[in-house]
C-alpha positions in Angstrom: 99.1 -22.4 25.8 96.8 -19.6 25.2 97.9 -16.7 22.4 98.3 -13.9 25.0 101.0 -16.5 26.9 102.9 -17.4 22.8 103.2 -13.9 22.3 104.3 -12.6 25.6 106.3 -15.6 27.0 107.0 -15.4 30.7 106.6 -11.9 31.0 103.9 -9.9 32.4 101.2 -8.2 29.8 101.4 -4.3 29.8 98.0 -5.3 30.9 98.9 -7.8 34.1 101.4 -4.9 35.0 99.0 -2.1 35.5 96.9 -3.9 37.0 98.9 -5.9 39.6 100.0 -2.9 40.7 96.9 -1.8 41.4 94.4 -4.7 42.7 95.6 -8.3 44.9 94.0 -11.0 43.0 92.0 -12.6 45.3 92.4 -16.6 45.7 88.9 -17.5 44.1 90.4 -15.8 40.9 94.0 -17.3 41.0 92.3 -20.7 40.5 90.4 -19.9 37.2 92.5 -20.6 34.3 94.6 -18.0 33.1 92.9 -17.2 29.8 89.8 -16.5 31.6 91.6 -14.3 34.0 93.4 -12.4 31.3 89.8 -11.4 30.1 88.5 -10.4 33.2 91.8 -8.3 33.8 91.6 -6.9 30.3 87.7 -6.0 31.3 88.3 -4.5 34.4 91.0 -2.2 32.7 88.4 -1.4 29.8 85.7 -0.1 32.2 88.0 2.2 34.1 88.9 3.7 30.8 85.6 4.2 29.8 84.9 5.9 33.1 87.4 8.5 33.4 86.8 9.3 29.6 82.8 9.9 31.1 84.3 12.2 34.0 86.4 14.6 31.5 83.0 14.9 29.3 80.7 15.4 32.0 82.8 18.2 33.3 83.4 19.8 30.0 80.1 20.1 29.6 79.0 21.2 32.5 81.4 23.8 32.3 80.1 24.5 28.8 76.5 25.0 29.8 77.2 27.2 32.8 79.0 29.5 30.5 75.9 29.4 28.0 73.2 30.6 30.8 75.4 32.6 32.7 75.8 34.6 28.9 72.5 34.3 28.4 71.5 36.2 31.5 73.6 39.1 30.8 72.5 39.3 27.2 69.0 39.6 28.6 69.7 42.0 31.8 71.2 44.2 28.8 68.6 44.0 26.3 66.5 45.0 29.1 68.3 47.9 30.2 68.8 48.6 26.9 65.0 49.3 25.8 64.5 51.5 29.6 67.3 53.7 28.2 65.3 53.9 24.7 62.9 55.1 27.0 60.7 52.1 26.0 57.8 53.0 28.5 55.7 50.2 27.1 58.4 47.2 27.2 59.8 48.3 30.9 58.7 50.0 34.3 61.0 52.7 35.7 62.7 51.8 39.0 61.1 53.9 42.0 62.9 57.0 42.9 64.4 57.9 45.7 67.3 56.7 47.6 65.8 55.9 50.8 66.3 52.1 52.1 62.7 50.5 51.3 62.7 52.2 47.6 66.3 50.6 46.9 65.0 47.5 48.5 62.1 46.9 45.9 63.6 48.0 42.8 62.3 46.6 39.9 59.1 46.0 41.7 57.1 45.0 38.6 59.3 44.1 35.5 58.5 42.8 31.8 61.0 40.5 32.3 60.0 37.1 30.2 59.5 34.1 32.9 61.1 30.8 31.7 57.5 28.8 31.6 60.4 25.2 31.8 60.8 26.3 35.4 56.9 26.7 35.9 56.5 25.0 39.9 53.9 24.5 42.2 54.5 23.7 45.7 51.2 23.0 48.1 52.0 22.2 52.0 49.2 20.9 54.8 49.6 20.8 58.0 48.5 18.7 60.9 45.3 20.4 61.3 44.9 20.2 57.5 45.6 24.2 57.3 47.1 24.3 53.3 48.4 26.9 51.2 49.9 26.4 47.7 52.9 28.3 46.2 53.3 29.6 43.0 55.7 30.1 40.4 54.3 32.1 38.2 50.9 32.9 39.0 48.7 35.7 37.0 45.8 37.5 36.6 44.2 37.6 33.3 41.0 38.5 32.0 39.4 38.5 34.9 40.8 34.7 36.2 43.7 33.8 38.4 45.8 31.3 36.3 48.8 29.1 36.9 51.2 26.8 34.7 50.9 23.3 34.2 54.4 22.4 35.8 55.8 20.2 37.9 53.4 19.9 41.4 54.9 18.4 44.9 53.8 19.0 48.4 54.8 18.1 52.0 52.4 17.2 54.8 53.5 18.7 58.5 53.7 16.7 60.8 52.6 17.5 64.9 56.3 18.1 65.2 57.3 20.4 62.9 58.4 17.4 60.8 58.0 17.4 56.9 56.6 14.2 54.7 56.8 14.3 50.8 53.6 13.2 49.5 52.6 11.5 45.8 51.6 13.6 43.0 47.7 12.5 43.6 48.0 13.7 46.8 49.3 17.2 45.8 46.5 17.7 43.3 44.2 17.1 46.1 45.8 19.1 48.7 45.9 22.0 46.0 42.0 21.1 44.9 40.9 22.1 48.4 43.5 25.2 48.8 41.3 26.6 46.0 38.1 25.3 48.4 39.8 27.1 51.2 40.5 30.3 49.4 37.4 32.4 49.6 37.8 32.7 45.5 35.0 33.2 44.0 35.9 31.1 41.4 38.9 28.3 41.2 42.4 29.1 39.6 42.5 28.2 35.6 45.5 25.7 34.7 47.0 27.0 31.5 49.9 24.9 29.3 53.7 26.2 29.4 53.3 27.9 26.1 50.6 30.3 27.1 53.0 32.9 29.0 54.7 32.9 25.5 51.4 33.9 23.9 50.5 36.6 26.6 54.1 38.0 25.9 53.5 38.2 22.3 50.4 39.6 22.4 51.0 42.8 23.9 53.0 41.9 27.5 53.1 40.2 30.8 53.0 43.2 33.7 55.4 41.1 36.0 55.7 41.6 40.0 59.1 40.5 41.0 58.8 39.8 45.3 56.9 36.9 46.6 52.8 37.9 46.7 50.9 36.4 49.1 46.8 36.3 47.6 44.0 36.4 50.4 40.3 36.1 49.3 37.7 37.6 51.9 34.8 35.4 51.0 31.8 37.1 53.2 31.0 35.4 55.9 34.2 37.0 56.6 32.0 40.6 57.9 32.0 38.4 60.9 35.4 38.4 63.1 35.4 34.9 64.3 35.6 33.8 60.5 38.1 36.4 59.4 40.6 36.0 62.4 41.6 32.3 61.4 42.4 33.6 57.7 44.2 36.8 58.5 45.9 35.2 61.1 47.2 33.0 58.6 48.8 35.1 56.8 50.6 36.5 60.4 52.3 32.8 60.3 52.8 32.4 57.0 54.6 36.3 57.1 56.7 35.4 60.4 58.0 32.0 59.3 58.0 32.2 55.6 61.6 30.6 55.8 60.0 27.5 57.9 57.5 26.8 55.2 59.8 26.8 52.4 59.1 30.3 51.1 61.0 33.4 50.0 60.1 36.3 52.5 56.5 37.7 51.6 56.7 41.2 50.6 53.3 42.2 49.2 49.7 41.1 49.6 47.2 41.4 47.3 43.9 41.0 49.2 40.4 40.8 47.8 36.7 41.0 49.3 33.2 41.9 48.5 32.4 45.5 48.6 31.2 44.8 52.7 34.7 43.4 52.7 36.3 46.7 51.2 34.0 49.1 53.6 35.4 47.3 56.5 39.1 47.3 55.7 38.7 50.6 54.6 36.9 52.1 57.9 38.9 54.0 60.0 39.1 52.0 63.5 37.2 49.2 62.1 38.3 45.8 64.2 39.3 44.1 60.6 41.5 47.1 59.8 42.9 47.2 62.6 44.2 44.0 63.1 45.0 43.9 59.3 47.2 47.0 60.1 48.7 45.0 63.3 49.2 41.8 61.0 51.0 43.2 58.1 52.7 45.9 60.2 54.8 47.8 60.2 53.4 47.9 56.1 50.5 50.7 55.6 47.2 49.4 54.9 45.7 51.1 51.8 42.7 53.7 51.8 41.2 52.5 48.4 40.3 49.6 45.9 41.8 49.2 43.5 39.8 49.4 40.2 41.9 46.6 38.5 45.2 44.7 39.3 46.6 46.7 36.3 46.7 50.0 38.7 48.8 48.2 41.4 51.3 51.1 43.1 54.7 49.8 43.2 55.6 51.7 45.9 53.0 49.7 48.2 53.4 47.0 49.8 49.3 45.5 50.9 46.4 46.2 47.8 42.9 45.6 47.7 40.8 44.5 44.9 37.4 43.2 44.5 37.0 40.0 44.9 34.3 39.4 41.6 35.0 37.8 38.4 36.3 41.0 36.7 40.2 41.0 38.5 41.7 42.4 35.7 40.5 45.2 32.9 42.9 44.9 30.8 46.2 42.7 30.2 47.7 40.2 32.3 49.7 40.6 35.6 52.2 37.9 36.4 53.3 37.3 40.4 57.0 35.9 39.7 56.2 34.3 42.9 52.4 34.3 44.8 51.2 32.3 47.9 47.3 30.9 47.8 46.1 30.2 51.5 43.3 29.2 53.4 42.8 30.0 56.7 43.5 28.2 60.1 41.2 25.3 61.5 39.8 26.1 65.2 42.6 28.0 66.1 44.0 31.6 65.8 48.2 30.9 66.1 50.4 28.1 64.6 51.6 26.5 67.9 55.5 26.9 67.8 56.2 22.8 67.8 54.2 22.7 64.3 56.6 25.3 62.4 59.1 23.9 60.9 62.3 24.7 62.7 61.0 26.5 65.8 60.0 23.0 68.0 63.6 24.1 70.1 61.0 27.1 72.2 60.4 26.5 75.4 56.7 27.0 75.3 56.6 23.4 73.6 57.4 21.7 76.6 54.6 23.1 78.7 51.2 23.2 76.4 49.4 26.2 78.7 52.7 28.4 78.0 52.3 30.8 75.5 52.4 30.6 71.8 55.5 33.0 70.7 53.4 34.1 68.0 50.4 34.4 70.4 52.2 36.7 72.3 54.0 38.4 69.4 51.0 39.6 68.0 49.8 40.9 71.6 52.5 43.1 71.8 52.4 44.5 68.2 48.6 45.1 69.0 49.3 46.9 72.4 52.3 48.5 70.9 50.2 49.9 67.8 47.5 51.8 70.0 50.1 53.4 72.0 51.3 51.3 75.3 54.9 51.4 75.6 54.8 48.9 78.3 53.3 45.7 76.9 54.7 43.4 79.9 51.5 45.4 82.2 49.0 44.5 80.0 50.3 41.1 80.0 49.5 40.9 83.5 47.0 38.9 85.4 44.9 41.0 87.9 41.6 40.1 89.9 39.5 40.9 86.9 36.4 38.9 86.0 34.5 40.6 82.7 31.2 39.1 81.1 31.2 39.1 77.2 27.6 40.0 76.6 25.9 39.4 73.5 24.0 42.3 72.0 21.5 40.8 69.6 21.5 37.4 68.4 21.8 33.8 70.7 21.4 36.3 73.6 19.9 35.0 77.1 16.4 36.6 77.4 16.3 39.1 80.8 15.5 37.1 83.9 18.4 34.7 82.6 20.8 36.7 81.6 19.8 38.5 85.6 20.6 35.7 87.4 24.2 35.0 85.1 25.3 38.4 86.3 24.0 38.2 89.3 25.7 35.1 90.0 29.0 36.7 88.6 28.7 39.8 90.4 28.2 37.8 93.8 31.6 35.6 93.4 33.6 38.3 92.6 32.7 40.7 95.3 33.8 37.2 97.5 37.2 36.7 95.7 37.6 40.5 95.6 37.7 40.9 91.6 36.7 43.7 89.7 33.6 42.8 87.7 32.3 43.9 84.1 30.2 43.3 81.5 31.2 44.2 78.3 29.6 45.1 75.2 31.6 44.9 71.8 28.9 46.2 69.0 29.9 50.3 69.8 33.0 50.7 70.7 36.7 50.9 68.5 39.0 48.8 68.0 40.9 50.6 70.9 38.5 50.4 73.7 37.4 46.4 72.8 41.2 45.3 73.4 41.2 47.8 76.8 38.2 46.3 77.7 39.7 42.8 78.2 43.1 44.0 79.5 44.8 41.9 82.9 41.2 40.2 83.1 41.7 36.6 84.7 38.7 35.3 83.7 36.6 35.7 80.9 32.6 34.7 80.5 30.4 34.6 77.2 28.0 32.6 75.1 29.8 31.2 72.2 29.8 33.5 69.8 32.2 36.7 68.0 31.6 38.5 71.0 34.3 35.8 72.5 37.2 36.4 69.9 38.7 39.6 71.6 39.5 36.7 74.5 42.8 36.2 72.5 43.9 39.9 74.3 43.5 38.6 77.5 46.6 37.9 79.5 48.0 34.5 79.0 46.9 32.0 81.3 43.9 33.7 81.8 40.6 31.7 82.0 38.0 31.7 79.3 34.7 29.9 80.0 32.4 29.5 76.7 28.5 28.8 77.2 27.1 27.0 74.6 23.4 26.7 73.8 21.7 23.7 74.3 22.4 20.7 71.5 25.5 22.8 70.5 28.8 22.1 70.4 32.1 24.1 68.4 35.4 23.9 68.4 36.5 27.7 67.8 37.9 28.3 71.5 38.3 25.2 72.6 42.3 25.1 74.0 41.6 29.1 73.8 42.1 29.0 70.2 46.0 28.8 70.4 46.3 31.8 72.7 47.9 30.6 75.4 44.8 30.6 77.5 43.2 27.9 80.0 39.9 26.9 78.7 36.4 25.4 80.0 32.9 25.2 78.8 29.5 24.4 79.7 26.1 23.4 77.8 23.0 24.5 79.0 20.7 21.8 80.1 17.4 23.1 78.0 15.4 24.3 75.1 13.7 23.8 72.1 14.8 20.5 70.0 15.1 20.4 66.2 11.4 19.4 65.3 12.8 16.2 63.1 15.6 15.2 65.8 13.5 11.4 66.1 15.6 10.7 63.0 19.2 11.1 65.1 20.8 9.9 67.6 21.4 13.2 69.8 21.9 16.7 68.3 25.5 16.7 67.4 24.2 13.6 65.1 21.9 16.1 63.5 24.4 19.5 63.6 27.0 17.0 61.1 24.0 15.6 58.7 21.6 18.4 58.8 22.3 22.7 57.6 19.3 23.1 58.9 19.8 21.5 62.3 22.9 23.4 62.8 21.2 26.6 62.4 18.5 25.6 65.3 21.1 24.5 67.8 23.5 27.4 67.3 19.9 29.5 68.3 21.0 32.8 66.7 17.5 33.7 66.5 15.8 33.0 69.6 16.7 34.0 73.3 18.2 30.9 75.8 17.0 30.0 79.3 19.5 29.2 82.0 18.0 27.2 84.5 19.1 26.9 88.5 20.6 24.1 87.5 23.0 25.9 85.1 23.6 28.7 86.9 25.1 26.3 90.0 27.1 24.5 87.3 28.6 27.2 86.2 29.4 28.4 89.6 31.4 25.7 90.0 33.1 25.6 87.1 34.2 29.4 87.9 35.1 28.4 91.6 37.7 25.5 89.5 38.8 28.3 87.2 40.0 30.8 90.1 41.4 27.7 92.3 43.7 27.6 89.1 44.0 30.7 89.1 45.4 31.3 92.8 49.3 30.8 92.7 49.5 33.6 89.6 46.8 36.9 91.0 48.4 40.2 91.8 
């Protein structure tokens, strides 16, 4: 008989009675011996115990640590209010005045609040099209570098759906290696250890921006539109669906450029002021550089700085929170299947509808030079217009002769309206006028084509390419919501070393040099009979297409 049974007799164990109230012990137990199954009883009993005792201190200290920050935060909103009343000019920014809704809005634009550098994050996301941008928190600007803290680094890769994938930390760091590739930075971000924001504040102040900051680097092959459109159209998505990509609302920009850069956001009527002003509207665009980052205004909301290894003259500026983005790949809009969130549209089920941020921007364009009525412009009419080159991978006379000969003969037959259109002189205006309710559109590849995205959607573009030459800007019509075809001419001059390819696009991916031959900026192009019936009949497909939607 065992010792628990000598001392207890027949009765039941204050052990065996709680338990047995509890728990049915099942019939593999009942047949082990009854000292064994006093132990395991008595061990069951032990580790319930221990539990609930773990509960009570997990919640008591839980309790106790929420008390401790949420004391801690007060203490520090005081101290801070504290030195503004001192009138501590050096330590603390005044809030804006005025009572007006947007001042109230961004109070405490820029703070000297201290940033916790444990909470240091950077979040980097690609898409399908391997578009990235990384998020920052913090990110700074100090002497004369962009620098963020080491922290913790994770990133999601979107999928054609809208769906998100987590990716490994070796993936991140490469996703946020070619963010800074993408950037148009002259030079990389600097990583800098959790401790340095302490030694910034200790040696004379962090200037901090409080609202999410997205920064856009003009490198400057963005002077040409085709290259700028895909970046500051990336900043348009990343604005309209900041919520999608995991992002607090943006509420400032700080953009930076060479001095070309600067003269052509800053020109009156320019076409990359203008869309800037249609992209971040309805924000003001500035009408100066600023000299440094330290002169930011806190009442604006856009700022423009050089983009050259001297950012900052003096001190260092913090972004509590700052976006670094590249710029979109062959396309001008974010389809509304690939934001997260949005695949429920109903252009997703039909791929020639219109992107809703395709015709979004349309209308905030129209809208901004003063047509109330968008839904006309929007319109398809029996307009044909020719994009024409001005200078540069231009058709020499006779061939560019027959093209509009050709194009003026199968309009007069379908009873279009036909133009050819110029870009290099006119506004901003009068390029997106030109375009208007046209339902087709014809031009060399080239700059001269980008304007094609205010065209009316489903309207036809057809891109000639130069001989050898292939790109991928328009194809789909760039995300605009527009049909699409092309055509290659048949002739012309070969690179002088092709022999060592297998065709010219073999040469274009191996060779600069070959790529700058077949793109022929600086020669005139031939279109032979053969091209010009080709294109015919490509035109004749294009209007057939056409038929069911002319007014």
């Amino acid at each position: 008989m065992s010792r628990f049974s000598e001392r207890w007799g027949n009765k039941e164990t204050p052990s065996q009675e709680v338990v047995t109230r509890a728990i049915t012990i099942p019939q593999s137990l009942r047949r082990v011996s009854r000292p064994r199954r006093d132990l395991v009883l008595i061990t069951a009993i032990a580790f319930t115990i221990l539990g609930f005792l773990a509960h009570v201190l997990y919640v008591s200290l839980s309790f106790d640590i929420s008390n401790r920050f949420r004391k801690t935060a007060e203490a520090s909103v005081d101290d801070v209010t504290r030195d503004s009343l001192d009138g501590d000019d050096d330590s603390i920014l005044a809030s804006p005045g005025g009572d007006d809704q947007d001042s109230m809005a961004r109070k405490d634009w820029t703070t000297f609040f201290k940033h916790d550098a444990s909470n240091a994050t950077r979040y980097c996301m690609r898409t399908a099209r391997y578009e990235r941008f990384c998020k920052y928190s913090p990110l700074c600007i100090s002497s004369g570098q962009i620098v963020y803290i080491e922290g913790d680094i994770s990133c999601d890769s979107l999928q054609l759906r809208g769906e998100k994938t987590a990716m490994g930390e070796s993936d991140c760091l490469e996703i946020e290696k070619k963010t800074f590739g993408d950037s148009g930075l002259v030079d990389d971000p600097v990583p800098q250890p959790r401790h340095w924001l302490k030694e910034q504040e200790n040696s004379g102040g962090i200037r901090w921006v409080e609202n999410m900051t997205v920064v856009l680097a003009f490198p400057r092959s963005d002077a040409n539109i085709a290259h700028y459109s895909p970046r500051i159209l990336f900043l348009w998505a990343l604005m309209h669906h900041a919520e999608g990509f995991g992002m607090e609302p943006i509420q400032n920009a700080l953009l930076l450029g060479s001095d070309d850069m600067m003269k052509r956001l800053l020109s009156a009527s320019s076409w990359h002021r203008e869309v800037l002003r249609a992209v971040v509207s309805p924000w003001s665009v500035p009408d100066r550089v600023l000299d440094s980052v330290d002169s930011y205004e806190r009442t604006e909301r856009v700022h423009y700085l050089r983009n050259d290894r001297s950012l900052s003259s003096r001190g260092t500026t913090c972004f509590r929170g700052a976006v670094l983005i590249g710029y979109l790949k062959n396309r001008f809009f974010l389809p509304s299947v690939e934001v997260p969130g949005l695949s429920k549209y109903p252009e997703n089920q039909d791929p020639e509808r219109l992107p809703g941020d395709a015709l979004r921007f349309r209308r905030t364009v129209f809208a901004m030079i003063g047509d109330s009525d968008t839904s006309e412009r929007l319109r398809l009419k029996r307009r044909l217009v020719y994009l024409k080159r001005g200078s540069g991978r231009s058709f020499d006379s006779a061939s560019d002769g027959r093209l509009v000969s050709m194009l003026s003969e199968l309009s007069q037959e379908w009873g279009f309206d036909m133009s050819v259109v110029m870009f290099e002189d006119l506004s901003f205006e009068a390029q997106v006028k030109a375009v208007e309710n046209a339902a087709i559109a014809v031009g060399i590849h080239g700059a001269n084509l980008v304007n094609a995205m205010f065209l009316p959607p489903r309207a036809q573009l057809v891109e000639i390419f130069p001989y050898g030459f292939d790109h991928d800007l328009f194809k789909y019509g760039s995300t605009s919501g527009l049909r699409y075809k092309s055509y290659r001419l048949t002739s012309g001059a070969d690179f002088p070393e092709i022999s060592e390819f297998a065709d010219s696009f073999d040469c274009i991916r191996k060779k600069a040099e070959c790529k700058v031959h077949y793109r022929s900026d600086a020669r005139e192009m031939t279109i032979t009979e053969e091209d010009i019936l080709s294109i015919w009949n490509i035109l004749k497909q294009a209007k057939e297409d056409l038929d069911p939607e002319l007014t």
